[in-house]
The first five atom37 places (N, CA, C, CB, O) and aatype in JSON, in Angstrom:
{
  "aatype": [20, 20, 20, 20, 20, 20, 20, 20, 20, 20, 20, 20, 20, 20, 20, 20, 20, 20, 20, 20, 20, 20, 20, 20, 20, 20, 20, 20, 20, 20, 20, 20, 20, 20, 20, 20, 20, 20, 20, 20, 20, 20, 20, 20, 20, 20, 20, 20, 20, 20, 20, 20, 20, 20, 20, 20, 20, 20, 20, 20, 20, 20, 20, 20, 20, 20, 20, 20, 20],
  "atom_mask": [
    [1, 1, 1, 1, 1],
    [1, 1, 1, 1, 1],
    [1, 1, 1, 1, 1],
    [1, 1, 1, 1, 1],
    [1, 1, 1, 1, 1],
    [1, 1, 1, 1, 1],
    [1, 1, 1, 1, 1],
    [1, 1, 1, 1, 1],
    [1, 1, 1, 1, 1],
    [1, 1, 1, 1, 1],
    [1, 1, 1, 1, 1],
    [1, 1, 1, 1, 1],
    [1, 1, 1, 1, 1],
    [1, 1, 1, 1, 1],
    [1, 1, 1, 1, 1],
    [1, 1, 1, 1, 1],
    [1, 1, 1, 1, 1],
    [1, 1, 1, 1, 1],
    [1, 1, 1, 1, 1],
    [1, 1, 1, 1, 1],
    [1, 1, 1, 1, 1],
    [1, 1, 1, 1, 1],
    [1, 1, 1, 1, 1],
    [1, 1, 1, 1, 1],
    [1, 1, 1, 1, 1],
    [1, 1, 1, 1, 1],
    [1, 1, 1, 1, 1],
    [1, 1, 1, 1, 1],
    [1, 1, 1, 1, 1],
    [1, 1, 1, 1, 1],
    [1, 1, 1, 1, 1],
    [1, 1, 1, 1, 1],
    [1, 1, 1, 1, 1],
    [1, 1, 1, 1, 1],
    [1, 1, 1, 1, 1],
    [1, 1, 1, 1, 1],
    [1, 1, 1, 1, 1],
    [1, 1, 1, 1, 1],
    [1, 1, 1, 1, 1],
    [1, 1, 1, 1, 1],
    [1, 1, 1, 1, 1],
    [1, 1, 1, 1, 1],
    [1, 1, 1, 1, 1],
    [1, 1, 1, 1, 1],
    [1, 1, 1, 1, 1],
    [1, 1, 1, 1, 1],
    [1, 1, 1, 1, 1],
    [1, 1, 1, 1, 1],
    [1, 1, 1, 1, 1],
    [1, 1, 1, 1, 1],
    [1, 1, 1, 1, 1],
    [1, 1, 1, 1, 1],
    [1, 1, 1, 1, 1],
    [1, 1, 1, 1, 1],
    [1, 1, 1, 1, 1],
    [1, 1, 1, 1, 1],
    [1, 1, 1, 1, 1],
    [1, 1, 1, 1, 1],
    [1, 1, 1, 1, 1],
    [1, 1, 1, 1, 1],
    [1, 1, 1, 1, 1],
    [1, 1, 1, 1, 1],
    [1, 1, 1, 1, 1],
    [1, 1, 1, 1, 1],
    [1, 1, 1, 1, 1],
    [1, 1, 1, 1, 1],
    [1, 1, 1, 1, 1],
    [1, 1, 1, 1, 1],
    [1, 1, 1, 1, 1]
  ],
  "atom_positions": [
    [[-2.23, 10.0, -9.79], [-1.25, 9.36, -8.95], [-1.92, 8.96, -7.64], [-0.02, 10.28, -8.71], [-2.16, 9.95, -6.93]],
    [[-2.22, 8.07, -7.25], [-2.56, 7.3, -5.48], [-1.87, 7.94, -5.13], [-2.32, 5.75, -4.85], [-0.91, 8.52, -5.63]],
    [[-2.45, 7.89, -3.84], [-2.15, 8.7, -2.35], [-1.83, 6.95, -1.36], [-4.13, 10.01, -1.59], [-2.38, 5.85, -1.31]],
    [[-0.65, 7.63, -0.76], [-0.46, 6.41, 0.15], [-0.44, 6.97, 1.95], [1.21, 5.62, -0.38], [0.27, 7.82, 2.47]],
    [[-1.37, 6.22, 2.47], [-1.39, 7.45, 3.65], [-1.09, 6.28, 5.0], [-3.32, 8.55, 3.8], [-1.69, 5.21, 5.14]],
    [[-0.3, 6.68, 5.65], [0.35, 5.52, 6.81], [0.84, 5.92, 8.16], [1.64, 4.82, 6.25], [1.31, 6.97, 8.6]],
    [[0.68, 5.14, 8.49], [0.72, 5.48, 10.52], [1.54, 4.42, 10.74], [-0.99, 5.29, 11.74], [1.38, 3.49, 9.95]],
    [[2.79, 4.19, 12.02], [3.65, 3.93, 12.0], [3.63, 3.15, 12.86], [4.3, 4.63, 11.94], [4.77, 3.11, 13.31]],
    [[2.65, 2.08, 13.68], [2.64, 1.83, 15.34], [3.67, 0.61, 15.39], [0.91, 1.35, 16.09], [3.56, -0.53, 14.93]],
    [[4.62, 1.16, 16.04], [6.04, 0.23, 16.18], [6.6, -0.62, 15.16], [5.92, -0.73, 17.2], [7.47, 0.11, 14.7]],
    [[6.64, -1.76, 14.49], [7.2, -2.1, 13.91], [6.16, -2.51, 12.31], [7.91, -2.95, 14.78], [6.57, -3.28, 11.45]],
    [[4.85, -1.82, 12.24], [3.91, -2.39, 11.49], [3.21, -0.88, 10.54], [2.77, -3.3, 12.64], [2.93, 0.22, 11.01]],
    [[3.11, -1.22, 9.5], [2.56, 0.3, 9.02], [1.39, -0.23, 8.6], [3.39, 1.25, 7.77], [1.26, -1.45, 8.55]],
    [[0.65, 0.39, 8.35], [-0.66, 0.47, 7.99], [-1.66, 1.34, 7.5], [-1.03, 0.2, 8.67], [-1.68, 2.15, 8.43]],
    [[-2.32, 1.65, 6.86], [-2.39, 2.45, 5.91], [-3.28, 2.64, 4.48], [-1.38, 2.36, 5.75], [-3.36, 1.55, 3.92]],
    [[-3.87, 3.57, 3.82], [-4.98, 2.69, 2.93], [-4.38, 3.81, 1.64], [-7.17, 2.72, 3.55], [-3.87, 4.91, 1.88]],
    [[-4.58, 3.31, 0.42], [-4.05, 3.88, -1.08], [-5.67, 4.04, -1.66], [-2.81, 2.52, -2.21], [-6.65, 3.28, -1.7]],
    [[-5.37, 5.59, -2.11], [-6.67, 6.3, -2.57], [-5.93, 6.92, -4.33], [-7.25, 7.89, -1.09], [-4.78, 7.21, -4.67]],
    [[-7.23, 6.91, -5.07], [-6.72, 7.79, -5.9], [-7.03, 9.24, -5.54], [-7.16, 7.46, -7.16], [-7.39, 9.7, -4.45]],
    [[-6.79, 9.91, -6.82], [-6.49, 11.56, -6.91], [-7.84, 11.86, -6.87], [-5.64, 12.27, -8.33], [-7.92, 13.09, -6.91]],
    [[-9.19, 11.26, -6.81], [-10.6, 11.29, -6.42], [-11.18, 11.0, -4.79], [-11.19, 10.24, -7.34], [-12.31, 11.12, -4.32]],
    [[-9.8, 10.54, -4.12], [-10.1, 9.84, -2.43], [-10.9, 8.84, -2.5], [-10.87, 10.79, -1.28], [-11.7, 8.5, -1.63]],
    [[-10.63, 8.07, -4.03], [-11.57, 6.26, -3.82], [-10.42, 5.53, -3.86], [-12.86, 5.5, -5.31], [-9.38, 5.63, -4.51]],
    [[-11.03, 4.32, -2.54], [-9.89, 3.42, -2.65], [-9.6, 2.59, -3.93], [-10.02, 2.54, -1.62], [-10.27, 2.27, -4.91]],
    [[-8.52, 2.4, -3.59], [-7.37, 1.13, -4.74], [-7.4, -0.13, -4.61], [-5.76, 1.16, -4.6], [-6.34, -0.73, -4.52]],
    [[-8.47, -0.72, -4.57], [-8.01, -2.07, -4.03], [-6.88, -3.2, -5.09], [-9.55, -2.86, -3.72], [-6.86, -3.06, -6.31]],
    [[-5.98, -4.32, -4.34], [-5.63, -4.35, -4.81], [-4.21, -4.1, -5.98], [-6.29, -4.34, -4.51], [-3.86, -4.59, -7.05]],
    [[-3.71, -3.11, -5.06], [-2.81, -2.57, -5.06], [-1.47, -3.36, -4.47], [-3.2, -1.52, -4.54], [-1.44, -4.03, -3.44]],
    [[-0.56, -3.14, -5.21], [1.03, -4.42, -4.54], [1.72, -3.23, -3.65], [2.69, -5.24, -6.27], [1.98, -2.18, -4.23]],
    [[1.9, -3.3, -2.84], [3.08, -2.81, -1.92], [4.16, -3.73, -1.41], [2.54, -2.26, -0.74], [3.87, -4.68, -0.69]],
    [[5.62, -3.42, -1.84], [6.3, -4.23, -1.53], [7.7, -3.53, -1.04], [6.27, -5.13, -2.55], [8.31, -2.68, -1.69]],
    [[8.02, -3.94, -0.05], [9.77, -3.5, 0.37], [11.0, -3.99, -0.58], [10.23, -4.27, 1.94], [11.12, -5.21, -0.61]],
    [[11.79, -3.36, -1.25], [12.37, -3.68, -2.32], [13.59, -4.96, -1.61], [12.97, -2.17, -3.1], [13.74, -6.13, -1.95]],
    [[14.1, -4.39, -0.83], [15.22, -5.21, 0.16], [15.06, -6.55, 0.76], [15.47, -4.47, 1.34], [15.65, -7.62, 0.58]],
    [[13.8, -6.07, 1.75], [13.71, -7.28, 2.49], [12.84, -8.13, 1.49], [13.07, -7.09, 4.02], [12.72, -9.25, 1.98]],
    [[12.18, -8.04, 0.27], [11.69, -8.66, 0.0], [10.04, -9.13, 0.19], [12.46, -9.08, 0.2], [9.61, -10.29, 0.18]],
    [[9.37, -8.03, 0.35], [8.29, -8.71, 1.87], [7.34, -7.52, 1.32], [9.01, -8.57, 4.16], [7.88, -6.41, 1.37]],
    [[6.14, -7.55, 0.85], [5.23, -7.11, 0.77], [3.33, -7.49, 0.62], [5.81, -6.65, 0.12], [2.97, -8.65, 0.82]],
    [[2.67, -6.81, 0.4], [1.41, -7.28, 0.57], [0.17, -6.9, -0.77], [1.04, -6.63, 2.02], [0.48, -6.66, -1.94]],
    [[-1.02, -6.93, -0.31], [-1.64, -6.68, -1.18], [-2.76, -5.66, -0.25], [-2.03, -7.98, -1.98], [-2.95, -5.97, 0.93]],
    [[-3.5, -4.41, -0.85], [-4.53, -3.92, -0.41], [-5.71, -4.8, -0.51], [-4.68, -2.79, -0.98], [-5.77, -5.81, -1.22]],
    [[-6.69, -4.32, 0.29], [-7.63, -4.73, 0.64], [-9.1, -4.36, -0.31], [-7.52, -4.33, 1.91], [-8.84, -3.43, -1.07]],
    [[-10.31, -4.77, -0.44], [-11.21, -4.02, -0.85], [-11.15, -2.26, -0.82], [-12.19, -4.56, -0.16], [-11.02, -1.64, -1.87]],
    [[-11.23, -1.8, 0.02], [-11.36, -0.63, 0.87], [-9.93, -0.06, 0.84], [-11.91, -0.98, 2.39], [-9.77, 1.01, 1.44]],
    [[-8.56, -0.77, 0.05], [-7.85, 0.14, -0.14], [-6.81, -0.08, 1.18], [-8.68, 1.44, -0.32], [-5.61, 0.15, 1.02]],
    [[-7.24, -0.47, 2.27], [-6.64, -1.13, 3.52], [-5.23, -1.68, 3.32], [-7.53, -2.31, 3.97], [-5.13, -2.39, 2.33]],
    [[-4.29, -1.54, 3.93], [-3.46, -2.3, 4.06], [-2.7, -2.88, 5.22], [-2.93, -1.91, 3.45], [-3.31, -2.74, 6.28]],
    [[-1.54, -3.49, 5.3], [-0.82, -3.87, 7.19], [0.53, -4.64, 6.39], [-2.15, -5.49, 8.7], [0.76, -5.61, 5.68]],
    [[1.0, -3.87, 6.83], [2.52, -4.53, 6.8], [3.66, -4.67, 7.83], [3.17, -3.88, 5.9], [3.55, -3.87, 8.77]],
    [[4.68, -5.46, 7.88], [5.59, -5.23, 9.08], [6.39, -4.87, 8.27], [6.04, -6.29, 10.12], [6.55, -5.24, 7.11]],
    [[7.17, -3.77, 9.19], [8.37, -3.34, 8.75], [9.62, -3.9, 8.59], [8.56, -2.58, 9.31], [9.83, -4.72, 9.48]],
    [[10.82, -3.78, 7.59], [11.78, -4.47, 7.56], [12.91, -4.05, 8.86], [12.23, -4.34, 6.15], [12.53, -3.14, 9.6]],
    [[13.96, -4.54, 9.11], [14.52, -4.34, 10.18], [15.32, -3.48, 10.07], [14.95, -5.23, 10.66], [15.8, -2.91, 11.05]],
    [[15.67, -3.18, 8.66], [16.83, -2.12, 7.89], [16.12, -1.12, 7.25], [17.82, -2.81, 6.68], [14.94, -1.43, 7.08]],
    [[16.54, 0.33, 6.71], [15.72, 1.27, 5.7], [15.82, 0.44, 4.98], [16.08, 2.65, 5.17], [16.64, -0.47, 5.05]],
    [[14.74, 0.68, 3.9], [14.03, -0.26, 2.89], [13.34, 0.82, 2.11], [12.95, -1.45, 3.57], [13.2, 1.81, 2.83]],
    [[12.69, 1.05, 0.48], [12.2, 1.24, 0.07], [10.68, 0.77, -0.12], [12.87, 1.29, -0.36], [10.57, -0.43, -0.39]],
    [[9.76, 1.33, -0.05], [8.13, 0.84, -0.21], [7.94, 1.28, -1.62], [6.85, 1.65, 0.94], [8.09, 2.43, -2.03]],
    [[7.64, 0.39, -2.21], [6.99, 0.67, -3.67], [5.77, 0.11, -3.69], [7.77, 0.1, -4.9], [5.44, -0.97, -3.21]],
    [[4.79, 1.27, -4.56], [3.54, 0.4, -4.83], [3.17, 0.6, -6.45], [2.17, 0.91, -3.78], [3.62, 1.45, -7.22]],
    [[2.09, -0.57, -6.72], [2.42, -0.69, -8.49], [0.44, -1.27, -8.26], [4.3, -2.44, -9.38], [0.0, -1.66, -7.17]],
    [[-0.09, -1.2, -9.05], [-1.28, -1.5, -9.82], [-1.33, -1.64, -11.14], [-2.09, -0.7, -9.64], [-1.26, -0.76, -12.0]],
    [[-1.5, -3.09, -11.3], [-2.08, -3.41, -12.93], [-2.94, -3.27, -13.54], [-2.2, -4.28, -13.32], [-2.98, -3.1, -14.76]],
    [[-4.0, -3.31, -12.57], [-5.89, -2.83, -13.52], [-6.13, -2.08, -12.39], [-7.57, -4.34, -13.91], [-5.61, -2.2, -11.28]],
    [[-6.92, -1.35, -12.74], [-7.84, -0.53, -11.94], [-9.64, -0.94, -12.65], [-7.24, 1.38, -12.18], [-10.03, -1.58, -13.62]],
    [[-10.14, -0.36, -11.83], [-11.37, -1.06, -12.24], [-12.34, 0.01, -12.78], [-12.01, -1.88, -11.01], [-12.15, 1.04, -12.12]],
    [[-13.16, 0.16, -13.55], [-13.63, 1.02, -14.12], [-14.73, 2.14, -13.23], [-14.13, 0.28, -15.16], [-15.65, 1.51, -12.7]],
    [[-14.77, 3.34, -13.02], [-15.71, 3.82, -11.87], [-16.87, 4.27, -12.97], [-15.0, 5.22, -10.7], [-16.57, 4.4, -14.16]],
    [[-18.07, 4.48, -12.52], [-19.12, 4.99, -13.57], [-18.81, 6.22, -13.43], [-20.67, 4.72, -13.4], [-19.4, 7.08, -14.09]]
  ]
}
């Protein structure tokens, strides 16, 4: 199961998705179910989002992962 790890600075989260090994996810969908409004990770697992203006749900989903040696 990824780890989603996030810091809150005013209206923007940000934040990077690791697996159960602490390697990033790149690639990864994060999306607010409500407002509609989400993003994609970065190489490095990175992400930045703004927050919706209402509680909202964050879901995140990955289709491939990439093979590690």
């Amino acid at each position: 199961m990824p780890t989603l790890l996030c810091g809150q600075p005013r209206s923007v989260i940000t934040g990077s998705v690791a697996d159960e090994h602490n390697r990033p996810l790149p690639n990864v969908n994060l999306f607010f179910k409500k407002a509609k409004r989400g993003t994609v990770t970065n190489s490095d697992g990175q992400f930045r989002l703004r927050l919706p203006e209402t509680g909202d749900t964050l879901t995140a989903s990955c289709t491939k992962r990439r093979p590690y040696p």
